[in-house]
OpenMM code with the backbone's topology and positions (N, CA, C; nanometers):
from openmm import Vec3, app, unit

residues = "UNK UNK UNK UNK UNK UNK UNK UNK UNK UNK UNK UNK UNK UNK UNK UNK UNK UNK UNK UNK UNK UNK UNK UNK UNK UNK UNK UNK UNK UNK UNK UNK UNK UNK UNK UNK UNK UNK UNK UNK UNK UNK UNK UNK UNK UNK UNK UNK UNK UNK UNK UNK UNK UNK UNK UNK UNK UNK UNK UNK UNK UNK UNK UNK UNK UNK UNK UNK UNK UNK UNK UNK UNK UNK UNK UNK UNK UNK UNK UNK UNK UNK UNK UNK UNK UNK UNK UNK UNK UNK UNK UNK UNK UNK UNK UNK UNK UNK UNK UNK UNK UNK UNK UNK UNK UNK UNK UNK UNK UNK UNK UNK UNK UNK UNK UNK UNK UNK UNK UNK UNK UNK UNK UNK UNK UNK UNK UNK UNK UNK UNK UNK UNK UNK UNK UNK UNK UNK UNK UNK UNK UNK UNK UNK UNK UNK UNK UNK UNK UNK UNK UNK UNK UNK UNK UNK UNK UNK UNK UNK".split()
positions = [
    Vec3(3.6606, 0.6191, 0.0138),
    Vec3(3.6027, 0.4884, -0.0110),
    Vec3(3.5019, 0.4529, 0.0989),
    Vec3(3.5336, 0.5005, 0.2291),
    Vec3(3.4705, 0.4477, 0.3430),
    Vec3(3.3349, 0.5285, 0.3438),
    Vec3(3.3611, 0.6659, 0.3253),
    Vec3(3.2483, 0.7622, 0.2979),
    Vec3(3.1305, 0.7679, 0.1802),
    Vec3(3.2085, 0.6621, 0.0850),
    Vec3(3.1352, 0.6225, -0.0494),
    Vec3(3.0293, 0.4839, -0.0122),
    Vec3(3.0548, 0.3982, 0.0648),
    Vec3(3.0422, 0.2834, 0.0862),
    Vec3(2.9028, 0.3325, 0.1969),
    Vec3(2.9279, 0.4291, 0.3116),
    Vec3(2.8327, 0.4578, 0.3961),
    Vec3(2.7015, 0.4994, 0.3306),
    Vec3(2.7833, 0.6326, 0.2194),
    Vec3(2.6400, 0.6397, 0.1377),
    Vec3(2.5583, 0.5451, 0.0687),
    Vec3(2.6527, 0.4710, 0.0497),
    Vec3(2.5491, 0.3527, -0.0348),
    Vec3(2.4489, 0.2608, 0.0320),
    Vec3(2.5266, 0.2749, 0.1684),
    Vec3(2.4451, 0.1819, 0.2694),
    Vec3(2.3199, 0.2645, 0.2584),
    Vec3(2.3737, 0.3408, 0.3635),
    Vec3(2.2843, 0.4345, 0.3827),
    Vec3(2.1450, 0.4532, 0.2857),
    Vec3(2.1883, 0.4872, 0.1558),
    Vec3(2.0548, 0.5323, 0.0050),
    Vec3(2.0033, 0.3808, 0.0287),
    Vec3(2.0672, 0.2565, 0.0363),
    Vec3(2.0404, 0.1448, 0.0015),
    Vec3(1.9379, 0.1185, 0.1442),
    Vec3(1.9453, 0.1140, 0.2189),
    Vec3(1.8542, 0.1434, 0.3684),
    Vec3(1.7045, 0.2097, 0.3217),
    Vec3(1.7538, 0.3708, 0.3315),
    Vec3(1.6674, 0.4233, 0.2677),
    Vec3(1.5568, 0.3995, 0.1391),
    Vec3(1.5846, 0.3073, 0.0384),
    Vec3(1.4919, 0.2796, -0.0897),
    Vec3(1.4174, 0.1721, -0.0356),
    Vec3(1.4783, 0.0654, 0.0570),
    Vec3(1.4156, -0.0191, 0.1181),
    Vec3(1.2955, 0.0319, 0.2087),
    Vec3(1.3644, 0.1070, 0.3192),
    Vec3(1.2725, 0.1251, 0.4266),
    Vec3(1.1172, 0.2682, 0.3193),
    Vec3(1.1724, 0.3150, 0.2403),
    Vec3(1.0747, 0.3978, 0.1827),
    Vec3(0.9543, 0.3316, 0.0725),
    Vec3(1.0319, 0.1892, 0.0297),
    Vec3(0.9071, 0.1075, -0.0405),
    Vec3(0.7864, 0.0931, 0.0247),
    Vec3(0.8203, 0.0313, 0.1633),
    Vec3(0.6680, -0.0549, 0.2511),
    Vec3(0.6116, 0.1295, 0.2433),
    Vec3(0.4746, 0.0296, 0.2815),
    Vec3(0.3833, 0.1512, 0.3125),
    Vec3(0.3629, 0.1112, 0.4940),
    Vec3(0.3088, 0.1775, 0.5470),
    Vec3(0.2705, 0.1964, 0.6905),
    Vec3(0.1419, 0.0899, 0.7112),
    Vec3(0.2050, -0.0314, 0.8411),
    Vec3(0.0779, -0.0908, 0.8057),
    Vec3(0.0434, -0.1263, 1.0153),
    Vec3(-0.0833, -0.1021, 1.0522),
    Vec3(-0.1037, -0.0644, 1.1762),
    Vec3(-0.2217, -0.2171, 1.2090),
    Vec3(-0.2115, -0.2628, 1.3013),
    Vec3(-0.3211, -0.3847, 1.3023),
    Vec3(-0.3138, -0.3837, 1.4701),
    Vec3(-0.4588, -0.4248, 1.4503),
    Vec3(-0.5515, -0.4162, 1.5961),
    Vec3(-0.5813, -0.5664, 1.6318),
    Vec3(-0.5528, -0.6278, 1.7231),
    Vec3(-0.6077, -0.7642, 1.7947),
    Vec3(-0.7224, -0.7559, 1.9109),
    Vec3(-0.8244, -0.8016, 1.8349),
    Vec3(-0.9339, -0.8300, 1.9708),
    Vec3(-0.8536, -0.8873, 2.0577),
    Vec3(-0.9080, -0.8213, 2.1698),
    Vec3(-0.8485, -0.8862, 2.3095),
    Vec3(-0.8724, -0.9892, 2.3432),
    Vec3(-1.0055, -1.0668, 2.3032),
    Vec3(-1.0326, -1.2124, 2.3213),
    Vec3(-0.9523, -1.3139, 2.2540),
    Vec3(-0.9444, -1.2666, 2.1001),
    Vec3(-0.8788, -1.3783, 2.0299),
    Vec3(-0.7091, -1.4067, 2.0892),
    Vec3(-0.6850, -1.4774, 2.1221),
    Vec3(-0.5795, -1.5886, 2.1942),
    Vec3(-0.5429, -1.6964, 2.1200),
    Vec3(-0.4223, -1.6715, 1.9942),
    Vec3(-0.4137, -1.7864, 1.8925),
    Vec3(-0.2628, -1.7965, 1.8947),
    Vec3(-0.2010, -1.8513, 1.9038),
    Vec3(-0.0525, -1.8838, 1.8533),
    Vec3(-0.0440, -1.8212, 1.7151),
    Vec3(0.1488, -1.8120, 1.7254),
    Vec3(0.1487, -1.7292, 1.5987),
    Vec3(0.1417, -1.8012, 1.4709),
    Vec3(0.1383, -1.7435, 1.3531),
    Vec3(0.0982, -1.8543, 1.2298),
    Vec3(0.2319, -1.7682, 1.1370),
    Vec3(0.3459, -1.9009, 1.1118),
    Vec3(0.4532, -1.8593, 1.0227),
    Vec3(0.4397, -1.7459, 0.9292),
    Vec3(0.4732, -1.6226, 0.9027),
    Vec3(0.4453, -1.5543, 0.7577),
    Vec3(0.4438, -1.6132, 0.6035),
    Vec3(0.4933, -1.7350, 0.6160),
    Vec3(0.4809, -1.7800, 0.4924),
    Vec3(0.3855, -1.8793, 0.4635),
    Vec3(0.2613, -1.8900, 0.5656),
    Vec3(0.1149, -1.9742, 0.5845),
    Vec3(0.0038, -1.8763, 0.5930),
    Vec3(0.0930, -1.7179, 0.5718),
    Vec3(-0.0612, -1.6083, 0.5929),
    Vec3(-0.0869, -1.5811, 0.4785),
    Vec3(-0.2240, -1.5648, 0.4268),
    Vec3(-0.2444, -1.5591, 0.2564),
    Vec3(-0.3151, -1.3757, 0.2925),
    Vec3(-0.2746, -1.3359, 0.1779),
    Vec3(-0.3602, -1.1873, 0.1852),
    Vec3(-0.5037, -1.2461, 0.0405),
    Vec3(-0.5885, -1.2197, 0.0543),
    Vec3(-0.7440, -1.2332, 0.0434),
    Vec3(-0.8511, -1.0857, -0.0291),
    Vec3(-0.8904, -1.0946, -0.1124),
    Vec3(-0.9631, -0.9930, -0.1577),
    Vec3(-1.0647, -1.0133, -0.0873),
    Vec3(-1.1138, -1.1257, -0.0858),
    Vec3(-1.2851, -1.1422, -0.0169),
    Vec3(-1.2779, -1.2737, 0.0750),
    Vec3(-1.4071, -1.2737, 0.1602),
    Vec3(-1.3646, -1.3530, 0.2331),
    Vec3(-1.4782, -1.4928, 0.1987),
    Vec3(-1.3197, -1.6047, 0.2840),
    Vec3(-1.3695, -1.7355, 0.2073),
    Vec3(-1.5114, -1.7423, 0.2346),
    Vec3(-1.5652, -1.8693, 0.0873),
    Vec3(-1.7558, -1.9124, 0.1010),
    Vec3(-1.7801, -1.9764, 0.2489),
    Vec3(-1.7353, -2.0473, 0.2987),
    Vec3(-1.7798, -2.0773, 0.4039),
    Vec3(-1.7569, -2.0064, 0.5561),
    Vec3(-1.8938, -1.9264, 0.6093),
    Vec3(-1.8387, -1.8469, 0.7253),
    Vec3(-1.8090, -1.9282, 0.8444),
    Vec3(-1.8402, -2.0724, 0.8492),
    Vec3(-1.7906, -2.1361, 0.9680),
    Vec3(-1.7038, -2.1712, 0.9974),
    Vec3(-1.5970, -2.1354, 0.8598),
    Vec3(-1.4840, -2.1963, 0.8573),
    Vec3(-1.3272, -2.1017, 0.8931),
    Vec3(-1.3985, -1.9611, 0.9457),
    Vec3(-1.2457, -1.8874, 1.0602),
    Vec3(-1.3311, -1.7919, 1.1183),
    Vec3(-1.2251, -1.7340, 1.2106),
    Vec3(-1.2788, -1.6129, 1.2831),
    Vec3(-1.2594, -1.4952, 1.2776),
    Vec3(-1.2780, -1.3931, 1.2930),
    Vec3(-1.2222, -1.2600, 1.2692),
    Vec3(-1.1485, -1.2457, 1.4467),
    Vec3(-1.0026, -1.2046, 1.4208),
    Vec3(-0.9532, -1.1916, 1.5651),
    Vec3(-0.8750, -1.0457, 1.5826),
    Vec3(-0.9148, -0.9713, 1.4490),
    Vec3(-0.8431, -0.8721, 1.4413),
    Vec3(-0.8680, -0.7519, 1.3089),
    Vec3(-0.7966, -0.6037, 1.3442),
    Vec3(-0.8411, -0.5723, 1.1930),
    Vec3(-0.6705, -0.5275, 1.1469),
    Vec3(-0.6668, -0.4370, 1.0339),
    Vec3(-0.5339, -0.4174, 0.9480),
    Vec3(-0.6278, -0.2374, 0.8777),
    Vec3(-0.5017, -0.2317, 0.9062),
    Vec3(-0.4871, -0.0963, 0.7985),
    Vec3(-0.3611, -0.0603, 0.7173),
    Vec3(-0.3745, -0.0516, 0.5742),
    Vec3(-0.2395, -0.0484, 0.4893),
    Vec3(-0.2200, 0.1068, 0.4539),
    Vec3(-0.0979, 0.1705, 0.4788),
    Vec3(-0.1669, 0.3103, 0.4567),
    Vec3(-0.0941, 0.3127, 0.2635),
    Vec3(-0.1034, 0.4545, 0.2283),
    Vec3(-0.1014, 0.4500, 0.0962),
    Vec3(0.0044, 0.3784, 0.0067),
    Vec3(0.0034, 0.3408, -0.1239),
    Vec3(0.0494, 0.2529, -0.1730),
    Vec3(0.0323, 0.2640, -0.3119),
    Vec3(0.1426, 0.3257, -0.3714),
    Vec3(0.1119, 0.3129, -0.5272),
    Vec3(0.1114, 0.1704, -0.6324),
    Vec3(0.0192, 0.1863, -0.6292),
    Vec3(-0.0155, 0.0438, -0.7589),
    Vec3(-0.0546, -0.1219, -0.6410),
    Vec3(0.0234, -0.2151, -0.7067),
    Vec3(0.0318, -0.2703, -0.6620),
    Vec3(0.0919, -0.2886, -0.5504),
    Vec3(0.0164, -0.3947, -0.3921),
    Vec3(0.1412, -0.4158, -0.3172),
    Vec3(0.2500, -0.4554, -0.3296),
    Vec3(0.4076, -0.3818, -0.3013),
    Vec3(0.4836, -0.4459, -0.3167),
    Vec3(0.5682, -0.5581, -0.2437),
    Vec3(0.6366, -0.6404, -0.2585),
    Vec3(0.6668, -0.7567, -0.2224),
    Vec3(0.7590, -0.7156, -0.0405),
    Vec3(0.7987, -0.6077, -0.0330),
    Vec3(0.7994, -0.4952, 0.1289),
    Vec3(0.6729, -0.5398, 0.1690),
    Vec3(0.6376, -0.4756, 0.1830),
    Vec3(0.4627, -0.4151, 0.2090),
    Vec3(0.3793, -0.5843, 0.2290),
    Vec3(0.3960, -0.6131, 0.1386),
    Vec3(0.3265, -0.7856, 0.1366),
    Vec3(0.3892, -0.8517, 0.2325),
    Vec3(0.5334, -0.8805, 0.2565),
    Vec3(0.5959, -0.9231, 0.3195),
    Vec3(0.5970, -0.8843, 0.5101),
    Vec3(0.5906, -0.7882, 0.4998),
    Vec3(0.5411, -0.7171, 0.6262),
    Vec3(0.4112, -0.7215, 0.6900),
    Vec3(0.3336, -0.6977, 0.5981),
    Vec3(0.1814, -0.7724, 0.6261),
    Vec3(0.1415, -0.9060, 0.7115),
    Vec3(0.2060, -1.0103, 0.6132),
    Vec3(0.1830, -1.1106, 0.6221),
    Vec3(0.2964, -1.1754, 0.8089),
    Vec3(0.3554, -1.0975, 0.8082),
    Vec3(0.4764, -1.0976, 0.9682),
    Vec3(0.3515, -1.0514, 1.0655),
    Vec3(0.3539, -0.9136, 1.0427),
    Vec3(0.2520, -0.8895, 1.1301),
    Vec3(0.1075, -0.9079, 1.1716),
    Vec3(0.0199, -1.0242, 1.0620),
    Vec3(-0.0488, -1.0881, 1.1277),
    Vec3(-0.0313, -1.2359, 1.1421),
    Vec3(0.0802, -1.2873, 1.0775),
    Vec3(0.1328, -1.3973, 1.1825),
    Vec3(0.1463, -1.3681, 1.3091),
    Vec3(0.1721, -1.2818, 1.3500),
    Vec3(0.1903, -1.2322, 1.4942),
    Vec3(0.1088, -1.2449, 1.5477),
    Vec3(-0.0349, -1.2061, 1.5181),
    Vec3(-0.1586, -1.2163, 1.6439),
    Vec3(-0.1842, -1.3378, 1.6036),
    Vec3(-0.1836, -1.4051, 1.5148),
    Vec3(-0.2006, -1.5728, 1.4772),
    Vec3(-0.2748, -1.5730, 1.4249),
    Vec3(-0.3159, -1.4716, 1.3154),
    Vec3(-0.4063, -1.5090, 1.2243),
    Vec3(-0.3605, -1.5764, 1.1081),
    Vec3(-0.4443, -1.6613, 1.0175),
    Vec3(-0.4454, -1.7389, 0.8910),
    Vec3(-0.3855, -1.6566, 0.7494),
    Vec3(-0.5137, -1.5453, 0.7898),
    Vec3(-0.5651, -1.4861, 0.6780),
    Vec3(-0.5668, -1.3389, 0.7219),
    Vec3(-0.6266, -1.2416, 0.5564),
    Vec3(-0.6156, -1.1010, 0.6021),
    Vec3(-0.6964, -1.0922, 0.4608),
    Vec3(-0.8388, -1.0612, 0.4850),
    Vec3(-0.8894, -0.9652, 0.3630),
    Vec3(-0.9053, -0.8677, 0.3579),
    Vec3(-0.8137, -0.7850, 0.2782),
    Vec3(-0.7601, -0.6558, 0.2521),
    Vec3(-0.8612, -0.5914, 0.1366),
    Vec3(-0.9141, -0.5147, 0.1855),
    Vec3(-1.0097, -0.4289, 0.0238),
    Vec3(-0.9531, -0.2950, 0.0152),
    Vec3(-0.8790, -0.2601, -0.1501),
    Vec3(-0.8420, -0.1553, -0.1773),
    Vec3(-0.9186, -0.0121, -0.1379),
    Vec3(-0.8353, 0.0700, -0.1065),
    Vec3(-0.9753, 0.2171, -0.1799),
    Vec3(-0.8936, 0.2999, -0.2733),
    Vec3(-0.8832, 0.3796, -0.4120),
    Vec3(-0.8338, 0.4450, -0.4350),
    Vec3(-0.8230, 0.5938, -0.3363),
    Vec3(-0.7043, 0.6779, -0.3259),
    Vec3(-0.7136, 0.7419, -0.2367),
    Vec3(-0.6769, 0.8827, -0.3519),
    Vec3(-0.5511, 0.8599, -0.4234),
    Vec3(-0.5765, 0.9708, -0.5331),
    Vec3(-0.4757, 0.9047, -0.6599),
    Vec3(-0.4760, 1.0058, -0.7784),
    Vec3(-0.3715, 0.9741, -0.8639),
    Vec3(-0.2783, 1.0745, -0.8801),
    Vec3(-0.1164, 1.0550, -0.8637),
    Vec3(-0.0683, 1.1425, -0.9101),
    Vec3(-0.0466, 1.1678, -1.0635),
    Vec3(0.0026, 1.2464, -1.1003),
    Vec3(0.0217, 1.2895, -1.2621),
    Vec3(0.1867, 1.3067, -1.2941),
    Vec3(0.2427, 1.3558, -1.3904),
    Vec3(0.3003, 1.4440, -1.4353),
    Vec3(0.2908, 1.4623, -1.5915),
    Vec3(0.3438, 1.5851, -1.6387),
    Vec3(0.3150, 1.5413, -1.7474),
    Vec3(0.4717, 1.6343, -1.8249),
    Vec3(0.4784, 1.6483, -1.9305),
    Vec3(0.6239, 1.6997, -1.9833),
    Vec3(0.6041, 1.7438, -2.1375),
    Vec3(0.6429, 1.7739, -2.1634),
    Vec3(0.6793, 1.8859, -2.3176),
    Vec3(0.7758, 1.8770, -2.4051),
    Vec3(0.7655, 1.8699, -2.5205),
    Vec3(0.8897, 1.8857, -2.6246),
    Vec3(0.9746, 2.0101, -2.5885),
    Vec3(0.9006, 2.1068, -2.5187),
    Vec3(0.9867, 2.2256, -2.4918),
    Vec3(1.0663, 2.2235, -2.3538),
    Vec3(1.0577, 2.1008, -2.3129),
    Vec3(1.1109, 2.0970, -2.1759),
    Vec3(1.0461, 2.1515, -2.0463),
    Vec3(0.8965, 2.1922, -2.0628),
    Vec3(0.8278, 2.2595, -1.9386),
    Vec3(0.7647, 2.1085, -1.8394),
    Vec3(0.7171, 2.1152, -1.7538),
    Vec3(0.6723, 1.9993, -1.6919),
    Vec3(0.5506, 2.0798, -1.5666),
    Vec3(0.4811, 1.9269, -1.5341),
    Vec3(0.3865, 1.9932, -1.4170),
    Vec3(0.3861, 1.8383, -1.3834),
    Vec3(0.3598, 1.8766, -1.2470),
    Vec3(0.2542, 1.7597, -1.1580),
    Vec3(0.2246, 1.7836, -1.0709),
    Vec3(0.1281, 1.7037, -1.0320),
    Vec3(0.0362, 1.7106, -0.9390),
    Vec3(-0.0894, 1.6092, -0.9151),
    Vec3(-0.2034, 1.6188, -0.8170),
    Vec3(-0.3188, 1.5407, -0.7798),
    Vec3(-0.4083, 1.5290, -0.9081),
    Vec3(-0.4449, 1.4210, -0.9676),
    Vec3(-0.5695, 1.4341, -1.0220),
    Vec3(-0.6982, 1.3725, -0.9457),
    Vec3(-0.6975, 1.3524, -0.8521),
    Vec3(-0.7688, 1.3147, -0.7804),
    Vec3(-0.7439, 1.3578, -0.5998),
    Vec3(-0.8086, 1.4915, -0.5230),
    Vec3(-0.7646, 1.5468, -0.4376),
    Vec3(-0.8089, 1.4739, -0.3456),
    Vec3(-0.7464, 1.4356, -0.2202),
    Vec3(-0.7768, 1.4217, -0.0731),
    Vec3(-0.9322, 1.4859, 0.0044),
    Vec3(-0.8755, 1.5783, -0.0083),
    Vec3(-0.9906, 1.6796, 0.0615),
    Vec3(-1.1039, 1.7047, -0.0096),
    Vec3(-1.1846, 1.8161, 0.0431),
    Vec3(-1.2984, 1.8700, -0.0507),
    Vec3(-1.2728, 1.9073, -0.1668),
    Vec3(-1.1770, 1.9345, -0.2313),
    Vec3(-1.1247, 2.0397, -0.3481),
    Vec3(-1.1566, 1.9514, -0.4788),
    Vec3(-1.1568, 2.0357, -0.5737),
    Vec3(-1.1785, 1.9995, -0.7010),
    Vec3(-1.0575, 1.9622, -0.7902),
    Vec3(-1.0622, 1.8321, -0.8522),
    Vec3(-0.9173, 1.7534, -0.8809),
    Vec3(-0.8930, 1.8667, -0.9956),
    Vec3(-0.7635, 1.8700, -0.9605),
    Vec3(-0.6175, 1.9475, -1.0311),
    Vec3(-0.4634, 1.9127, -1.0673),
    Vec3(-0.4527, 1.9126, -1.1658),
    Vec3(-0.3065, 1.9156, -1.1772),
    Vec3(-0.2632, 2.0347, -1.1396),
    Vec3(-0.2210, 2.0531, -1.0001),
    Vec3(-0.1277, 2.1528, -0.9711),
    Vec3(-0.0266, 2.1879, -1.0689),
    Vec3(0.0513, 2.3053, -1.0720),
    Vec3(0.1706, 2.3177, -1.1381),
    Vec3(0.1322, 2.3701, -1.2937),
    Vec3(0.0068, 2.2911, -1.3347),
    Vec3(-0.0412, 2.2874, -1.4789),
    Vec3(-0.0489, 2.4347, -1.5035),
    Vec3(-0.1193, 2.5336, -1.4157),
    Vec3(-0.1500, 2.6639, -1.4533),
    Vec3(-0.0492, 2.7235, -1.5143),
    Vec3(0.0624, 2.7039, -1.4143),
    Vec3(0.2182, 2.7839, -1.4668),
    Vec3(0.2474, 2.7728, -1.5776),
    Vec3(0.2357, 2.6718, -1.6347),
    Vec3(0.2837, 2.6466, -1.7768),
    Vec3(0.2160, 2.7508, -1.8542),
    Vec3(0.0873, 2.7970, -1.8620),
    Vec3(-0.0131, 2.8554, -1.9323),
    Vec3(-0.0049, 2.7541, -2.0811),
    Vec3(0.0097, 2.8249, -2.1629),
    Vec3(0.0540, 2.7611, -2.3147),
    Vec3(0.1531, 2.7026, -2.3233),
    Vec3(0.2176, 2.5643, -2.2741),
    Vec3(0.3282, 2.5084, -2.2951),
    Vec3(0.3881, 2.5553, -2.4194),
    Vec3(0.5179, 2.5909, -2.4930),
    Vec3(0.5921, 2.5850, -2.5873),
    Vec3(0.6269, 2.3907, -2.6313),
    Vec3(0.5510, 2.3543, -2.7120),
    Vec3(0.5990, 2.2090, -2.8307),
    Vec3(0.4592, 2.1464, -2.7449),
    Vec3(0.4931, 2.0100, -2.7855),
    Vec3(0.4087, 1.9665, -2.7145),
    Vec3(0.3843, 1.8278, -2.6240),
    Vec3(0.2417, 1.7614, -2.5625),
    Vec3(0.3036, 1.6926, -2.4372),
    Vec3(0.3493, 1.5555, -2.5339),
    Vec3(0.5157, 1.5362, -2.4371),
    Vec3(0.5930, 1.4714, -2.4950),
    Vec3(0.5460, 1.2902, -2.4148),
    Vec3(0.5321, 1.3663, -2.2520),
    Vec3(0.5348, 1.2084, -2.2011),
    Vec3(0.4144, 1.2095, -2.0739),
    Vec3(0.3248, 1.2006, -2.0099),
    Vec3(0.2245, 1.2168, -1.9381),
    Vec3(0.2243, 1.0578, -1.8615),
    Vec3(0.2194, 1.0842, -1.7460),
    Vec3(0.1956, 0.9541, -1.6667),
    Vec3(0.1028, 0.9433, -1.5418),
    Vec3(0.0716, 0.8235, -1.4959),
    Vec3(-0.0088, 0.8726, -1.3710),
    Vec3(-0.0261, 0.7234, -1.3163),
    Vec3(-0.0288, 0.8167, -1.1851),
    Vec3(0.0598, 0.6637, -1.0845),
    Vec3(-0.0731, 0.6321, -0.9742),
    Vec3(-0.1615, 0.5268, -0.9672),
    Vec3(-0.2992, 0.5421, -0.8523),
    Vec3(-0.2119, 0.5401, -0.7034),
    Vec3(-0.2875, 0.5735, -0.6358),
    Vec3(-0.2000, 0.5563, -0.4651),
    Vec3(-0.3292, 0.5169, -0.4165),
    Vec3(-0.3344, 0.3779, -0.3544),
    Vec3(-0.4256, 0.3192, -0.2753),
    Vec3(-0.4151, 0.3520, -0.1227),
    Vec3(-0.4857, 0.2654, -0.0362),
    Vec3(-0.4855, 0.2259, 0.0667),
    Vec3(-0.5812, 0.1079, 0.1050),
    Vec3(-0.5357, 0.0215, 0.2416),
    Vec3(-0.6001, -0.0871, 0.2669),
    Vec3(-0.6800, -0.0523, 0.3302),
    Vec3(-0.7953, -0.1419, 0.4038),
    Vec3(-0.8032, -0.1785, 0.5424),
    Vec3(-0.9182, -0.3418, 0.5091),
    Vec3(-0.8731, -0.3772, 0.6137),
    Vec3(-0.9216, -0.5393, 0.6054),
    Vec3(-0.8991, -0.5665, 0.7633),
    Vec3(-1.0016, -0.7259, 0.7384),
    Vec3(-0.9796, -0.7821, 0.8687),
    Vec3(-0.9160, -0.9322, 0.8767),
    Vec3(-0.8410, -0.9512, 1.0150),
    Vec3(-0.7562, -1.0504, 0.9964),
    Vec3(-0.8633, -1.1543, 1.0567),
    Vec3(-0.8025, -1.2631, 1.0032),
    Vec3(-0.8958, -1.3770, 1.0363),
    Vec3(-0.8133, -1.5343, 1.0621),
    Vec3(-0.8600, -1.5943, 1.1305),
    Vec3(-0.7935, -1.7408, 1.1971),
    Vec3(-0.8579, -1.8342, 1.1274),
    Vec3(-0.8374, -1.9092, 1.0681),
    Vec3(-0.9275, -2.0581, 0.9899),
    Vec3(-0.9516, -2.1777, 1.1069),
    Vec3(-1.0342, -2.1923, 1.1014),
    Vec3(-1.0882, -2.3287, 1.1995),
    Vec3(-1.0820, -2.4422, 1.1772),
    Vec3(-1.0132, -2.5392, 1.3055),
    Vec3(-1.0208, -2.6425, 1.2440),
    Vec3(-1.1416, -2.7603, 1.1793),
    Vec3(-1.1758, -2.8049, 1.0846),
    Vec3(-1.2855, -2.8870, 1.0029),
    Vec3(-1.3826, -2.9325, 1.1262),
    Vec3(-1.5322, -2.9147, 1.1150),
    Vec3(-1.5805, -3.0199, 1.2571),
    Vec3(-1.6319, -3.1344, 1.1608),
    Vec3(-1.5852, -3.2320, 1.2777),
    Vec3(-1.6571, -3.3650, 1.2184),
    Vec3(-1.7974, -3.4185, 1.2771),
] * unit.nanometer
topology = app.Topology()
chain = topology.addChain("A")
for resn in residues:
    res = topology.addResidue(resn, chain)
    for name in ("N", "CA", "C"):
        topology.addAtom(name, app.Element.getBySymbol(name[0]), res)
């Protein structure tokens, strides 16, 4: 029971800590802001119309990330630039690749990159082996894997 219970911790640890993605942020050395609660930091596609209205005090890097951020990953974000005291964080996606798989009435399967890292020319790895699958493709999926990078930013107070 005790050994059943550890594993569970344990896997249950593990699914958690393996959701977030890796997220690394840099503070100009000048900017000097108190911290700003995580639940007052907004994540931002673009940055607000008015430029007089924050500062850039820092940057962010999100490392890869399938699909959407998840509520880990968001959550962590938003801690760690409360921390240098920023407001805000506009984050711009990049696709980085897609994975695949794909599967067979005959039970054969492949996956792999459709979109490679490096110089190479996108492949479903694995696909060759199959040669002529036996039946046919039963279920095919494909998952994008992003990454961030953005800069954090402080909002100013209104001048009158």
């Amino acid at each position: 029971m005790i050994k059943q219970m550890r594993f569970s911790v344990f896997f249950a640890v593990f699914l958690v800590s393996g959701c977030a993605a890796s997220i690394y942020t840099a503070k100009y050395p000048s900017a000097i802001y108190p911290p700003v609660p995580p639940e007052q930091v907004q994540i931002l596609s673009d940055y607000p119309p008015n430029p007089n209205s924050f500062v850039v005090i820092g940057e962010v890097s999100v490392g890869q990330m399938s699909g959407e951020m998840d509520h880990f990953t968001r959550k962590e974000l938003k801690k760690k630039v409360g921390e240098m005291g920023g407001s805000a964080v506009v984050l711009r996606r990049r696709l980085e690749n897609i994975s695949a798989h794909l599967s067979t009435t005959g039970g054969q399967s492949a996956s792999g990159s459709l979109l490679g890292l490096q110089n190479s020319a996108p492949a479903l790895s694995g696909y060759n082996t199959i040669g002529n699958p036996a039946g046919t493709i039963s279920n095919f999926s494909m998952t994008p894997e992003y990454s961030g990078k953005g800069q954090v930013l402080r909002y100013l107070p209104p001048r009158r």
